[in-house]
N, C-alpha and C positions, 0 to 999 in steps of 0.2 A: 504494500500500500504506500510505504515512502517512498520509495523507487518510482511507483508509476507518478507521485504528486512528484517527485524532480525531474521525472522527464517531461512531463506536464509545464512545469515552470521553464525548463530550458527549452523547449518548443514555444513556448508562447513569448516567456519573456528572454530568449536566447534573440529574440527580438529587442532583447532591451542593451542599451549602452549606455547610457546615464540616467542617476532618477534626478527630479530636481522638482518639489512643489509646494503643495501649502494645507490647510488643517480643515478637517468637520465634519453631525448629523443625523435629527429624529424621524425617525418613519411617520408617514404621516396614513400608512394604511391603506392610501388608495391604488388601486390594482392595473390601473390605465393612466398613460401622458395625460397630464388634463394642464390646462395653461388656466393660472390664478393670478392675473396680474403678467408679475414678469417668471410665477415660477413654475416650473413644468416640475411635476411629480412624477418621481421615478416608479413603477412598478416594488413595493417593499418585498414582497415575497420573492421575487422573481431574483430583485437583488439579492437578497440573503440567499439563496438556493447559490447563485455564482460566486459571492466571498468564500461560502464555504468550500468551493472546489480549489479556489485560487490565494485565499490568506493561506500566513501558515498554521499549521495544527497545533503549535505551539500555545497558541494563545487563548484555544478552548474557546465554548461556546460564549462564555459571557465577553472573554476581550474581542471575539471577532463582532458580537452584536455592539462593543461599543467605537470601533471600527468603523462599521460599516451607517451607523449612527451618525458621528462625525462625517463622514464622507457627504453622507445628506445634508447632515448644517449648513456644509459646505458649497455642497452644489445649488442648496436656497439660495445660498448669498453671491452666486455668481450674478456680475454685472457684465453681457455679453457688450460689444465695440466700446470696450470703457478705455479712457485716456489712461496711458501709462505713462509711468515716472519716466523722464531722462535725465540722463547728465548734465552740468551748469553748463551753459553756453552752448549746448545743441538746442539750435529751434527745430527742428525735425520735432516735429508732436506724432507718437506711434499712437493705436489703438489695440485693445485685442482682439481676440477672433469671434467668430459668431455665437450663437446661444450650442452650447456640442447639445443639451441636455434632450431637445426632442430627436434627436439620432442615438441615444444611448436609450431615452427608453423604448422606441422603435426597434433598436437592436435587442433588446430585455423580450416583448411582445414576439418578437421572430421566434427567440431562442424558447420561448411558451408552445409557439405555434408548433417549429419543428418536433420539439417532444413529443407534443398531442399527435404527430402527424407518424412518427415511427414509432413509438413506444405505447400511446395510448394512455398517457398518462401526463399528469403535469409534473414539469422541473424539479421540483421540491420532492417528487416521488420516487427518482430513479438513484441507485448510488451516486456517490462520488465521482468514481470513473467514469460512469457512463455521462455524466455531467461536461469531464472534463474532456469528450470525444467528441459532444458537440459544442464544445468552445471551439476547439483545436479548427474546425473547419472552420468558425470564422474569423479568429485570432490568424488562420493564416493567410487572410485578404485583409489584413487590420494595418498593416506597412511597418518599418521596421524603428526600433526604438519605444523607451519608457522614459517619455521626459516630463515636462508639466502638465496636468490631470487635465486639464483645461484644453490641453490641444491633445487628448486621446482619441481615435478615432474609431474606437471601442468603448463601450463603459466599463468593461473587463481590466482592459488595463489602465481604465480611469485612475478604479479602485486601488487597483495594486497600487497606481506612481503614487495615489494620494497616500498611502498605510508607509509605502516603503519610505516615507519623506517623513514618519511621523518620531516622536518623542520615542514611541514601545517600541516602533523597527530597530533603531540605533540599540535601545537597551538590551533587546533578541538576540541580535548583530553580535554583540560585546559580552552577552551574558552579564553586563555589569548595570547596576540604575545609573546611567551619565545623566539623564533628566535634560534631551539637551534642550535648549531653550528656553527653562527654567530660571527663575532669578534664583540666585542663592547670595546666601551672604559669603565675604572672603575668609571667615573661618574654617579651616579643613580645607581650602582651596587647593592645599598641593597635595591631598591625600587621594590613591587612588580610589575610583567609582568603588563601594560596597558592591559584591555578586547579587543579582538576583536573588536566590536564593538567602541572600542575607549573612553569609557567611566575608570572612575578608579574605 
């Protein structure tokens, strides 16, 4: 089972070369894109069914639901053509990209549909592998790299760039709590991160 989740990850994200992104996300329960304003709801179940093939197992059911929780904050709060920061003295004003979110849950709806259509069942009902067989088909039309969640052309590997960018990845990564992003005070500043585990 770990074997086929690393070859799982190195097919999809053997697609990846850098991760590089940003934080958040509550379910909000509803089962279809539906546009609130500016925010398109992700399919929740659909989502959770895909974390689960694609975080790691590491983090058990509660750190993936708060995960994938965060990713939805997140993707609420996206502002699609928003002005981005520059450097002093470049007048070049850039924007970002488009809203990705009604393509990701469009992509969420397919990966529904396809289930219903070979298996007879929905996504949330079939293992892991079998979850991760119909990613694989369309992770490998998704193009190559895991960089900012926001230009993912998947929600697949929305999720991942958004987890892999997060505070828990790094402390997985290290086995150690770095906390990074964290304020801390500069007391114990030069002692190494405490294990996970809690052990020094």
């Amino acid at each position: 089972m770990a074997e086929s989740r690393r070859s799982f990850l190195k097919q999809s994200a053997a697609t990846v070369a850098a991760v590089s992104l940003t934080r958040c996300a509550p379910g909000t329960g509803r089962e279809a894109a539906e546009i609130d304003g500016d925010i398109v709801a992700l399919p929740s179940e659909t989502l959770r069914s895909v974390a689960e093939a694609v975080l790691p197992d590491e983090l058990g059911s509660e750190g993936r639901e708060r995960a994938v929780r965060a990713f939805e904050r997140w993707s609420e709060g996206l502002e699609p053509v928003a002005e981005l920061g520059h450097p002093y003295l470049v007048p070049e004003i850039r924007y970002s990209g488009p809203d990705p979110r009604p393509g990701w849950a469009a992509q969420l709806q397919a990966l529904e549909k396809e289930c219903t259509s070979r298996h007879g069942v929905s996504l949330s009902d079939i293992d892991v592998p079998g979850r991760r067989k119909l990613l694989a088909r369309s992770l490998g039309q998704a193009g190559p790299g895991l960089g900012a969640p926001e230009n993912a052309n998947h929600v697949a590997l929305a999720l991942m760039a958004h987890f892999f960018d997060s505070p828990t990845a790094t402390d997985l990564c290290y086995g150690r709590a770095i906390r990074k992003e964290l304020c801390r005070t500069l007391e114990g500043a030069e002692d190494e991160p405490p294990t996970l585990g809690g052990a020094p």
